[in-house]
C-alpha positions as a printed NumPy array, in Angstrom:
array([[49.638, 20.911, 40.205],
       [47.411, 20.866, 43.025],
       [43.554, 22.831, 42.648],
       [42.481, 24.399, 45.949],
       [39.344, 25.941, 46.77 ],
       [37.496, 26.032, 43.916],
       [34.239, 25.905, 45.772],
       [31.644, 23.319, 44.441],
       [28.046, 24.769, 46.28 ],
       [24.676, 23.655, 46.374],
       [24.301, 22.477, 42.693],
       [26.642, 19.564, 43.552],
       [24.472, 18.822, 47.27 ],
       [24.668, 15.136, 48.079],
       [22.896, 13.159, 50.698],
       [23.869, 10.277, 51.837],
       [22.305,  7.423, 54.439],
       [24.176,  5.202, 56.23 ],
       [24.09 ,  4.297, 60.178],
       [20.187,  3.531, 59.896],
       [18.65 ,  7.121, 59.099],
       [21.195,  9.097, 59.706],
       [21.773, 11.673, 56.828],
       [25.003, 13.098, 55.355],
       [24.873, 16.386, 53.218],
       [27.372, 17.754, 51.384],
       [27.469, 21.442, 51.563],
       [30.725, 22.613, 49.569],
       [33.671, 20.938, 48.333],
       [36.831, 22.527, 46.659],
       [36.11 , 20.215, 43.143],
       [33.74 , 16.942, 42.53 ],
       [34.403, 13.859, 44.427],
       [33.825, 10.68 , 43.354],
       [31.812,  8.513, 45.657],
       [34.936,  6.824, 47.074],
       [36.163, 10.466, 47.744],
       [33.132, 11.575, 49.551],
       [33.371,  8.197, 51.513],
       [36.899,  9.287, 52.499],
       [36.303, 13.086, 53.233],
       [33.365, 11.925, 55.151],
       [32.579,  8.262, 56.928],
       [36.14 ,  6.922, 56.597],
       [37.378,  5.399, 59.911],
       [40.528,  6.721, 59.226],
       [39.562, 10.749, 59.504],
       [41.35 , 12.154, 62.006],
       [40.044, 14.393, 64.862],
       [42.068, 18.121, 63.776],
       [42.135, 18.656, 67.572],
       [44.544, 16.339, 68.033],
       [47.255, 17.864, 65.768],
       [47.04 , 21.354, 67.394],
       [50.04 , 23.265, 66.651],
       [51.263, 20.925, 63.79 ],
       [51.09 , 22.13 , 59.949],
       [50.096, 20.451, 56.69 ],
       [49.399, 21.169, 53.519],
       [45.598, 21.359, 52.295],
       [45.154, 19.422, 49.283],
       [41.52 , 19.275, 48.978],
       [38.589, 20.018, 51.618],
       [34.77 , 19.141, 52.297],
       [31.958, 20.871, 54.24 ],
       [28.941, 18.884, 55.067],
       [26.07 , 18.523, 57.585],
       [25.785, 14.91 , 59.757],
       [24.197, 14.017, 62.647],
       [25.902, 13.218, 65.649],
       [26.147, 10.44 , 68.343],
       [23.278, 12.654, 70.513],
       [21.193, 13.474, 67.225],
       [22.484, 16.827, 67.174],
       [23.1  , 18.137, 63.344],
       [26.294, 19.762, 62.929],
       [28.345, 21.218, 60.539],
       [31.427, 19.752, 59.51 ],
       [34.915, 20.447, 57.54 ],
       [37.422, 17.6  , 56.444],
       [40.476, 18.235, 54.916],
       [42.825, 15.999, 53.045],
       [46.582, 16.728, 53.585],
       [48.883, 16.225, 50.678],
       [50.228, 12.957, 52.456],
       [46.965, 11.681, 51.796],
       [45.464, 11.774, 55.41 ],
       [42.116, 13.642, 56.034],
       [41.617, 15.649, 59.288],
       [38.174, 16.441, 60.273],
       [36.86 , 19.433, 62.785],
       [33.373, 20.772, 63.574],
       [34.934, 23.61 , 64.825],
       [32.9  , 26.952, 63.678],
       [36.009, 29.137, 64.326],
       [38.617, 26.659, 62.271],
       [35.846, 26.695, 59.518],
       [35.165, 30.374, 59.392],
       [38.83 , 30.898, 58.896],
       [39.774, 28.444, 56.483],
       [37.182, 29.301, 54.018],
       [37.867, 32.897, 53.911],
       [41.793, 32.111, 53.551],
       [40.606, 29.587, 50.746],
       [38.415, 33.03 , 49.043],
       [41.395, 35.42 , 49.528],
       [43.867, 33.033, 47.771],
       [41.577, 31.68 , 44.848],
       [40.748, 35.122, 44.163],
       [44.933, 35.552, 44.208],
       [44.861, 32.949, 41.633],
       [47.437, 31.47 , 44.681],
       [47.566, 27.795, 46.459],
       [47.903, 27.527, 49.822],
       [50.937, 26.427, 50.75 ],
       [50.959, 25.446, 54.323],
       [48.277, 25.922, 57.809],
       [48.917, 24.954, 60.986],
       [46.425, 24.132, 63.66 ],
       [46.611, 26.816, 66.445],
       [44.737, 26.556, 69.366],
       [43.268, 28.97 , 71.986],
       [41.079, 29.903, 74.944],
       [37.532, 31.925, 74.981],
       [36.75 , 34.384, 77.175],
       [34.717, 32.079, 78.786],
       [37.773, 29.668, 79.45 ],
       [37.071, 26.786, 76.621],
       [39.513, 25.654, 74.111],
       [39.251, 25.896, 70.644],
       [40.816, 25.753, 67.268],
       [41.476, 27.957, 64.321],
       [43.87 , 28.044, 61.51 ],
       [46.325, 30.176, 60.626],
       [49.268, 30.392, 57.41 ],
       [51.833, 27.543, 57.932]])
C-alpha cells in the first residue's frame, strides 16, 4: 500500500550544501526520507523537468517541496515528485504546486490515495505557458 501526502513540515527542515555554498532546504515532504531519498527527490541527475511530460499522467508515489538556489542565484521554490515507476519529475511551477498540495489535503483528509494526475498545460492572460495538475 502506497502512503501519500502525509505532510512532514518544518520539524523535519533539512539543509543541505553542495555546489560550493549553495543551500538546499527541505520544506515538506509526504513521509521521512532517508538521505539517499532526499538525494533523489532533490540533486539527482536523473529528475526530470515536469514540463516536458505535459499532457502525460502518472501516478504520485511520494513528493518533496524544498527551497534551492538557482543557476542566476535566484532562490526558488521547488516540488519533485516520484512516480510509481520509480522516476522523479521536478517543477518550480507555483501554479502546479498550489494545485497539487491542495488535491494532496482534500484526499488525505478523504482518508483516499491519489490514483492518477496528468500534467496539463496552459496560457496566461499575458500569453506565457504554464503548468498545473489536474485528476488523471
Amino acid at each position: 500500500m502506497i502512503i501519500m501526502c502525509s505532510g512532514t513540515i518544518a520539524s523535519n527542515q533539512r539543509q543541505c550544501k553542495s555546489k560550493g555554498e549553495t543551500k538546499m532546504k527541505i520544506i515538506e515532504t509526504s513521509r521521512q526520507f532517508t538521505a539517499a531519498e532526499t538525494w533523489k527527490m532533490t540533486r539527482d541527475a536523473a529528475i526530470q523537468k515536469m514540463s516536458d511530460i505535459e499532457g502525460q499522467t502518472f501516478k504520485p508515489v511520494e513528493y518533496c517541496v524544498y527551497e534551492d538556489t538557482n543557476a542566476d542565484g535566484k532562490e526558488q521554490t521547488l516540488l519533485s515528485i516520484l512516480s510509481d515507476e520509480g522516476v522523479v519529475y521536478a517543477t518550480n511551477s507555483e501554479t502546479f504546486r498550489r494545485e497539487f498540495l491542495d488535491m494532496c489535503n482534500v484526499f488525505r483528509e478523504a482518508h483516499e490515495e491519489i490514483e492518477k494526475i496528468s500534467v496539463m498545460g496552459g496560457t496566461t492572460n499575458n500569453g506565457r505557458h504554464f503548468i498545473t495538475c489536474a485528476l488523471g
